[in-house]
Backbone as JSON Lines, residues from 0, in Angstrom:
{"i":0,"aa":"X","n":[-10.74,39.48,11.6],"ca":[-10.51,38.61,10.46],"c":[-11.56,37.51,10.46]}
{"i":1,"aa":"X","n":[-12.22,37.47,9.39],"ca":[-13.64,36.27,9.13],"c":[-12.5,35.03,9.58]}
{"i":2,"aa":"X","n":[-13.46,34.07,9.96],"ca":[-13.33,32.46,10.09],"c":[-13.3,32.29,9.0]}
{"i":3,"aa":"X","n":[-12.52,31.55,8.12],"ca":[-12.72,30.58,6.47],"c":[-13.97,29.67,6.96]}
{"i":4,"aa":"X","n":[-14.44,29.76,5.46],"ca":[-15.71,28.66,6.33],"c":[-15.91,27.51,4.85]}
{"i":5,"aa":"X","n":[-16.02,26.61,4.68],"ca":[-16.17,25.75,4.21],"c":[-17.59,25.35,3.58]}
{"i":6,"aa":"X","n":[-18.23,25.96,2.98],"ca":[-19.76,25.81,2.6],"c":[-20.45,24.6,1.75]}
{"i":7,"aa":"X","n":[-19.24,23.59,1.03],"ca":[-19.46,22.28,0.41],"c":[-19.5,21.28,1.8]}
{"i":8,"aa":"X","n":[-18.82,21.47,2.17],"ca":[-18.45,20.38,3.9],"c":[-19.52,20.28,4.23]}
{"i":9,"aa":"X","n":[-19.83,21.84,4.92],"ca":[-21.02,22.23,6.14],"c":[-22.09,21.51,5.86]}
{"i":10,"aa":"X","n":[-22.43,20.57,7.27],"ca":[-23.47,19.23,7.55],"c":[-23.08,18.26,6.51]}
{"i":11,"aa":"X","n":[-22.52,17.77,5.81],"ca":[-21.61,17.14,5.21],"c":[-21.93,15.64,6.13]}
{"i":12,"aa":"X","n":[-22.36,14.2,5.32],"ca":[-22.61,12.93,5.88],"c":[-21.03,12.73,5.31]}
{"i":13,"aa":"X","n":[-20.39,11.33,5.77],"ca":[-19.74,10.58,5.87],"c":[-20.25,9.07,5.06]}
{"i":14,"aa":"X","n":[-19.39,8.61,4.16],"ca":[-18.33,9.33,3.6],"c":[-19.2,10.55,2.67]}
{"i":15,"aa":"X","n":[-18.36,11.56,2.29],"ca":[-18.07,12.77,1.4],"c":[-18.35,11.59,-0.4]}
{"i":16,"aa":"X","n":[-19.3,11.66,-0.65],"ca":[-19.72,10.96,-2.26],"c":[-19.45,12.34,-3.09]}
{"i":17,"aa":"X","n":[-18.42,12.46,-4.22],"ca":[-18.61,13.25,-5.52],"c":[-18.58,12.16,-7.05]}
{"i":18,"aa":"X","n":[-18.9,13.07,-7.75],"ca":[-18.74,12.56,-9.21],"c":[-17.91,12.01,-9.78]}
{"i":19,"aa":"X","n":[-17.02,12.1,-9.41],"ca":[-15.15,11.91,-10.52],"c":[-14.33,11.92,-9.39]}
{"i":20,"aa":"X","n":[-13.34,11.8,-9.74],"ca":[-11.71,11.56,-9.14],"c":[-11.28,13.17,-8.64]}
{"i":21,"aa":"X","n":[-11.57,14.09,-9.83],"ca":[-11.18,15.18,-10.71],"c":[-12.21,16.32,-9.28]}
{"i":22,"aa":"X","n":[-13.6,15.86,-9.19],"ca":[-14.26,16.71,-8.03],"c":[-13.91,15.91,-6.66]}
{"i":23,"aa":"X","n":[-13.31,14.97,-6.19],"ca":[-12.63,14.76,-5.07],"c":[-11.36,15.41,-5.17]}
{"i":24,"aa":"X","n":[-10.65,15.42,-5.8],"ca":[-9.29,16.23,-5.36],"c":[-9.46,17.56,-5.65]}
{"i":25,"aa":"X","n":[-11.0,18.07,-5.83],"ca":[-10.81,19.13,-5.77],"c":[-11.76,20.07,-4.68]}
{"i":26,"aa":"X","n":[-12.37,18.91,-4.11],"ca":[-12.94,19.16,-3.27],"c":[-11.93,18.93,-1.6]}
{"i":27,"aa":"X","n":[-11.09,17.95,-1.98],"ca":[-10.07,17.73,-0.84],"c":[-9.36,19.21,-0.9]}
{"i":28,"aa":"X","n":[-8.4,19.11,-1.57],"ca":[-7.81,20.27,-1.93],"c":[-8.71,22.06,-1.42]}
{"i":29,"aa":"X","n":[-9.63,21.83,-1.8],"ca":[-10.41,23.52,-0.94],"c":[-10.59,23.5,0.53]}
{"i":30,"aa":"X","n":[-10.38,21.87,1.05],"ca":[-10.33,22.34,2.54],"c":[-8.65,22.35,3.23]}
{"i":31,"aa":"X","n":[-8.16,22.56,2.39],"ca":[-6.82,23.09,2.97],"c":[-6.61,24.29,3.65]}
{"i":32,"aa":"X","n":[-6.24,24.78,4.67],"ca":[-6.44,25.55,5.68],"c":[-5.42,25.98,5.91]}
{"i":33,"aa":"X","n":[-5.09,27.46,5.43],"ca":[-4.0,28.32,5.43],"c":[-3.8,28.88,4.1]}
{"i":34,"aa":"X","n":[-2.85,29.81,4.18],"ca":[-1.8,30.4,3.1],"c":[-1.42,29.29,2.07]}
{"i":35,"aa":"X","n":[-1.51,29.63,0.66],"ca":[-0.63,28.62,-0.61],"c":[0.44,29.06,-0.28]}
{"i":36,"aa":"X","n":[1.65,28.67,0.52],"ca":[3.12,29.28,0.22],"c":[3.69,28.81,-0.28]}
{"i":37,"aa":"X","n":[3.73,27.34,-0.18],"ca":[4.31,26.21,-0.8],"c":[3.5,25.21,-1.55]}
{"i":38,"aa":"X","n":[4.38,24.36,-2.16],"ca":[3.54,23.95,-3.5],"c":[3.0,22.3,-2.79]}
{"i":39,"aa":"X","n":[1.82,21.88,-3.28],"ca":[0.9,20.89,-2.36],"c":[1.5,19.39,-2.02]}
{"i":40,"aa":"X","n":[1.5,18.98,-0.82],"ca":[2.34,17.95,-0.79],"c":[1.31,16.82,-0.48]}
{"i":41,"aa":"X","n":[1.55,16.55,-2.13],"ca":[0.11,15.14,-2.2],"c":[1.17,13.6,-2.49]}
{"i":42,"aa":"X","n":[0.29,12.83,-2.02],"ca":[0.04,11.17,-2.32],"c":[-0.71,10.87,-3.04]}
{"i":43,"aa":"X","n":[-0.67,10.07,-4.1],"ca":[-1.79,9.33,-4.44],"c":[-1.23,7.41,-4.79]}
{"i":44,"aa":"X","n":[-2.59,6.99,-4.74],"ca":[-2.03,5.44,-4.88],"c":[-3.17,5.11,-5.1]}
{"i":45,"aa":"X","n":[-2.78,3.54,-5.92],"ca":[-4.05,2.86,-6.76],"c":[-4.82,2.04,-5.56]}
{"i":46,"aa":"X","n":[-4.21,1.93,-4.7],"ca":[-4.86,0.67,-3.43],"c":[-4.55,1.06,-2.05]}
{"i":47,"aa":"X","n":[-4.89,1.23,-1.44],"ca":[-4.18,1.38,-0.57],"c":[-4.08,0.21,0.49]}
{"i":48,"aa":"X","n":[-3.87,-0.63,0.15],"ca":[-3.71,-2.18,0.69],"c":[-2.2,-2.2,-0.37]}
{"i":49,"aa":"X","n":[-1.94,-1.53,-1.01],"ca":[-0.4,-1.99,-1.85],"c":[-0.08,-0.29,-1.95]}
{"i":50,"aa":"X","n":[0.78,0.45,-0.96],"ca":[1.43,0.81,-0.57],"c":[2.92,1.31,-1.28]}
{"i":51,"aa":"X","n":[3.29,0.22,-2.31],"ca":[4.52,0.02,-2.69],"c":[4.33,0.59,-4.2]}
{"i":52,"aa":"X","n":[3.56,1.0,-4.55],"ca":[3.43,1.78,-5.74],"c":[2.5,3.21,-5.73]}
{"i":53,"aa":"X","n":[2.92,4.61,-5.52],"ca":[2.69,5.59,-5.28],"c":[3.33,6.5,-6.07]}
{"i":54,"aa":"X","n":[2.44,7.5,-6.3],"ca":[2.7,8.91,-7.14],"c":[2.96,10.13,-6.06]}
{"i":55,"aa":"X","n":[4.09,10.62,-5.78],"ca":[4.12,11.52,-5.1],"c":[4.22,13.25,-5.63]}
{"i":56,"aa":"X","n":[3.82,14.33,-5.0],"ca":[3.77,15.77,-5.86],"c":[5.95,15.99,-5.2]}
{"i":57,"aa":"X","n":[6.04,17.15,-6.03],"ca":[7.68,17.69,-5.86],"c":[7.81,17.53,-4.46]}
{"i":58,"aa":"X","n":[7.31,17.65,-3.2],"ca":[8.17,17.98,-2.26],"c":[8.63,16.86,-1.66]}
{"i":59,"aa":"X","n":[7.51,15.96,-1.82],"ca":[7.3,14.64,-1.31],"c":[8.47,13.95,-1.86]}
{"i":60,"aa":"X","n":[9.51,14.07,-3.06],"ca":[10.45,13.18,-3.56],"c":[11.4,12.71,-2.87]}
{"i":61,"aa":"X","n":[11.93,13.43,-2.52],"ca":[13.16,13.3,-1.92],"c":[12.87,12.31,0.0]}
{"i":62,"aa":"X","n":[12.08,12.66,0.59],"ca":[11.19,11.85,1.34],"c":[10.89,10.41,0.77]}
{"i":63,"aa":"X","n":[10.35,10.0,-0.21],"ca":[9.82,9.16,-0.71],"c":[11.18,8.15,-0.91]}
{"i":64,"aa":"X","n":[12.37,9.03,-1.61],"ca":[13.58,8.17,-1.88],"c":[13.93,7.77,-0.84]}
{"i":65,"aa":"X","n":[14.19,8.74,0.8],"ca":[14.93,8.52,1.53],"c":[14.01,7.3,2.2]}
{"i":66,"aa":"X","n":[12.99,6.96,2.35],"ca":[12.18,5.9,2.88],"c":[12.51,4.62,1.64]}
{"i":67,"aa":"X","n":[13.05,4.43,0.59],"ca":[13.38,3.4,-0.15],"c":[12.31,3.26,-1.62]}
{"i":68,"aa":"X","n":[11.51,4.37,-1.62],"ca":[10.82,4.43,-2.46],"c":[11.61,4.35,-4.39]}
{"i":69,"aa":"X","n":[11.58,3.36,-4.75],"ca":[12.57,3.79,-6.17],"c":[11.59,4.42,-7.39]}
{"i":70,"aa":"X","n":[12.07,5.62,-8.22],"ca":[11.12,5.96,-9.31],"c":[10.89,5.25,-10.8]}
{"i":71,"aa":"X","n":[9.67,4.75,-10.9],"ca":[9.7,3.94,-11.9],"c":[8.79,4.4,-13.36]}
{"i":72,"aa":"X","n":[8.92,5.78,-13.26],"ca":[8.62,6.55,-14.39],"c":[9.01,7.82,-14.4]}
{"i":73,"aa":"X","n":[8.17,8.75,-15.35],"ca":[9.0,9.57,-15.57],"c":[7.67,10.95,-14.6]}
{"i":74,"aa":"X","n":[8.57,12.34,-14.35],"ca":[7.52,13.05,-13.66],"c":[6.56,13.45,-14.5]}
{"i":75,"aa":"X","n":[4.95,13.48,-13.99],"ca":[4.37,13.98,-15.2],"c":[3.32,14.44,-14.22]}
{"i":76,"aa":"X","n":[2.21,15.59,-14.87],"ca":[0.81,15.66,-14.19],"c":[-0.25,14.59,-14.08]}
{"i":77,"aa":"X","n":[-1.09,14.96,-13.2],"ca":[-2.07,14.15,-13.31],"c":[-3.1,14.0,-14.96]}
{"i":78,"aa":"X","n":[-3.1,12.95,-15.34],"ca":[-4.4,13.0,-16.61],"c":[-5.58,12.24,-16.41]}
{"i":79,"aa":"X","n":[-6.51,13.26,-16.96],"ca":[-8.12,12.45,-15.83],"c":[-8.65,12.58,-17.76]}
{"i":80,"aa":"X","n":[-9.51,11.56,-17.87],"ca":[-10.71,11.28,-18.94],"c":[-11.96,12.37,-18.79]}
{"i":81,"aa":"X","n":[-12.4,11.99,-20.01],"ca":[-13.06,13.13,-19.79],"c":[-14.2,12.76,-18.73]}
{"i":82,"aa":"X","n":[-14.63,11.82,-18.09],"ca":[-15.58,11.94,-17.14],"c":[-14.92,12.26,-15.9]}
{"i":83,"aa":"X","n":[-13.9,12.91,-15.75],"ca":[-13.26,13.39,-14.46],"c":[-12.75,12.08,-13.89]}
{"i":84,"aa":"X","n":[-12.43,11.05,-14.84],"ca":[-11.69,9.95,-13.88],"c":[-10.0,9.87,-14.09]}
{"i":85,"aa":"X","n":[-9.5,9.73,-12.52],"ca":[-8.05,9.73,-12.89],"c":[-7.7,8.58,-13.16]}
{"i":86,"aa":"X","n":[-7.08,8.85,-14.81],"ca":[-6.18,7.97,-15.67],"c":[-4.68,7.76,-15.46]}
{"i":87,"aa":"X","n":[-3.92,8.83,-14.8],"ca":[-2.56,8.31,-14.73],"c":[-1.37,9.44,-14.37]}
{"i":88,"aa":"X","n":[-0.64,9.22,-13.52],"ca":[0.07,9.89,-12.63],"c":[1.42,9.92,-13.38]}
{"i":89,"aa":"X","n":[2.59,10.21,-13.88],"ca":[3.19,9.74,-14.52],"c":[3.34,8.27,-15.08]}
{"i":90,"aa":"X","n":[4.17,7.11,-14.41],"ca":[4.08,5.7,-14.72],"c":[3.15,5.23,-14.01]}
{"i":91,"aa":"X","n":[2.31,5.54,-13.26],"ca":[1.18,4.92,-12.61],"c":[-0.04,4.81,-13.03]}
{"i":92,"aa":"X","n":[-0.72,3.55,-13.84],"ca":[-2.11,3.54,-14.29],"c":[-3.17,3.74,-13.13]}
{"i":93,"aa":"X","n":[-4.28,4.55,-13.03],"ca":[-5.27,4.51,-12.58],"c":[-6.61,3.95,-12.2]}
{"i":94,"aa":"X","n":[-6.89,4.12,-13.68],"ca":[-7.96,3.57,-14.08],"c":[-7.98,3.05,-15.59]}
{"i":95,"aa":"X","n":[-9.03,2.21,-15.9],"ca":[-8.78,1.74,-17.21],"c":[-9.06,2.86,-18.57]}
{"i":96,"aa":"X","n":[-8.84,2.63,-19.94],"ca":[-9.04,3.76,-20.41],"c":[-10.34,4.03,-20.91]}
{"i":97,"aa":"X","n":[-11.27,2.59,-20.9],"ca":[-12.87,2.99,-21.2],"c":[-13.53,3.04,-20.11]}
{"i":98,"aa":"X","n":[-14.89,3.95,-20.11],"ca":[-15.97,4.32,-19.37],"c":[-16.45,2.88,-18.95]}
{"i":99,"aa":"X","n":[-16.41,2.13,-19.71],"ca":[-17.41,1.3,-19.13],"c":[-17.06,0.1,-18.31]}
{"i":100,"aa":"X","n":[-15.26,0.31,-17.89],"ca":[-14.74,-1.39,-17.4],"c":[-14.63,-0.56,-15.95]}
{"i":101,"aa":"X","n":[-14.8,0.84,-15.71],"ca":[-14.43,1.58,-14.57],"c":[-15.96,1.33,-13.54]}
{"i":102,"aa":"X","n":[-15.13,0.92,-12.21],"ca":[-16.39,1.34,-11.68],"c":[-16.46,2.33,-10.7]}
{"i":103,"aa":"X","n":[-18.2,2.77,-11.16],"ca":[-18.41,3.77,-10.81],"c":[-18.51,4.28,-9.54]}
{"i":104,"aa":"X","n":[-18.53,5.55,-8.74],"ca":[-18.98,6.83,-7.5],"c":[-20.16,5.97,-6.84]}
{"i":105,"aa":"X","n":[-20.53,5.46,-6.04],"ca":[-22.11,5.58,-5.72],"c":[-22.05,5.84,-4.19]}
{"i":106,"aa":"X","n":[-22.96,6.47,-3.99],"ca":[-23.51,6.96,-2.6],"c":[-23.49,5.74,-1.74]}
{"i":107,"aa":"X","n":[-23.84,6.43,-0.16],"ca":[-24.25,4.89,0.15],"c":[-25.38,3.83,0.21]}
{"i":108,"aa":"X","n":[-26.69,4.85,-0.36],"ca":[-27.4,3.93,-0.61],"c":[-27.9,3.42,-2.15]}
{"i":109,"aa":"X","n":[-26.34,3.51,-2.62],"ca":[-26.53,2.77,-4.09],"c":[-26.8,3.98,-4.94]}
{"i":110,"aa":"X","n":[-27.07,4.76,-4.88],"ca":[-27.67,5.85,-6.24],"c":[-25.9,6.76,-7.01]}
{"i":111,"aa":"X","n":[-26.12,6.49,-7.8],"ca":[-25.26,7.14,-8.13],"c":[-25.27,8.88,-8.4]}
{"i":112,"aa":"X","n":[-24.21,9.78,-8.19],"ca":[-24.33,11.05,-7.43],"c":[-24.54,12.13,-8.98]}
């Protein structure tokens, strides 16, 4: 049986710079390692210095309640703009809704990707 091999990663600098929101979670998401059996058990959050407001996927709910987490919208998918930026998790804003108050991806030496 081949090794899975990862060909976006491979020699891969630190941090990992993409374009959008939309090619990070989808670039996170392909290095998942194993069988899809079950359905993906994601986090997301606007800060992670504030903790106390988070979008969790189905499995994660019931977890989330039992830790004191209360739901303060309704379930919904993710919606990204069209430049691949994520706009909003059910009740959770993201990002703003124009291109131009968002700021942008940049590498680390400033260039944008």
């Amino acid at each position: 049986m081949p090794t899975p091999s990862l060909p976006v990663l491979a020699g891969a600098r630190l941090p990992v710079v993409v374009g959008s929101d939309l090619e990070a979670l989808a670039l996170a998401s392909s290095t998942v390692i194993g069988a899809a059996t079950a359905p993906p058990r994601m986090v997301a959050m606007v800060n992670t210095l504030d903790v106390n407001h988070i979008a969790v996927s189905a499995p994660l709910v019931e977890p989330a309640l039992s830790a004191g987490y209360s739901p303060v919208g309704h379930a919904g998918k993710a919606e990204f703009g069209p430049g691949g930026e994520l706009r909003r998790i059910g009740g959770i804003e993201f990002s703003p809704t124009t291109d131009e108050t968002r700021p942008r991806h940049r590498r680390p030496d400033g260039t944008e990707p």
